[in-house]
N, C-alpha and C positions, 0 to 999 in steps of 0.2 A: 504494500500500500504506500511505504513511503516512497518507495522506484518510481512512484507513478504521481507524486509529488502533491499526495493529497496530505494536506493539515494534520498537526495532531490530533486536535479536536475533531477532526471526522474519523479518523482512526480509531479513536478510544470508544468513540458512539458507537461505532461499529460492534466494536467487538463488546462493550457492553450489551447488547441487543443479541448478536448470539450466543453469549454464555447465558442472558436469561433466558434466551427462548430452549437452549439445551436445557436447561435449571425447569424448564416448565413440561418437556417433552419427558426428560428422563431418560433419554437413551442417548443413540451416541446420531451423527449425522449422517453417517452413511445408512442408519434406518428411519433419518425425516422424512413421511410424506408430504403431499399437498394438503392433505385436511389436516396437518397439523400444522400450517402457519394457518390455515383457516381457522381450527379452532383457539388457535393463539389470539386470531385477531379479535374475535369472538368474542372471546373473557376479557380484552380488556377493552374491547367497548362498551362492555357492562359495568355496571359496578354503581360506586359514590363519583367517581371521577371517569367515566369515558373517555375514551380516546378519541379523538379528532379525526374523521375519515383521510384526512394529509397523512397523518403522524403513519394513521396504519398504512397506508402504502407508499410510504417512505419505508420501515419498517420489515415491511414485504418486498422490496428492491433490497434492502442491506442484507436480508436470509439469503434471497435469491442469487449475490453478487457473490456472498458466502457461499454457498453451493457451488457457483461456477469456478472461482480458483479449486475448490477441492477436490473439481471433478477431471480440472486443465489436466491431460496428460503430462503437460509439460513440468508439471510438480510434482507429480511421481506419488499421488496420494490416493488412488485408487489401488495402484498395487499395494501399498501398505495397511491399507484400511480395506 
């Protein structure tokens, strides 16, 4: 992320968002489905404090962006995972 000369602060967001969305799944990523950022997004549009239809698919691009480096062959984390 930094090669690519994105900010810390988008950095950190980042990876904040999917250590809780791991933290909310419970498993690892190489078993995320689709219905589970769905149901992610789900829960936190409920609640005392919703989430802002932005936030969630801001949120839904950072899993998803997450997903595509881990899937990049050229990271070599599909053979290891």
């Amino acid at each position: 992320m930094a090669s690519r000369g994105l900010k810390r602060t988008t950095i950190e967001s980042g990876l904040w968002l999917v250590r809780r969305f791991a933290v909310y799944t419970n498993d690892y990523p190489w078993h995320w489905q689709p219905e589970d950022v769905d149901e992610f997004c789900a829960w936190l549009s409920s609640g005392k404090q919703p989430r802002a239809v932005s936030t969630l698919r801001g949120y839904q691009v950072q899993v998803s962006l997450f997903c595509e480096y881990v899937c990049d062959p050229r990271y070599g984390w599909v053979a290891i995972c």
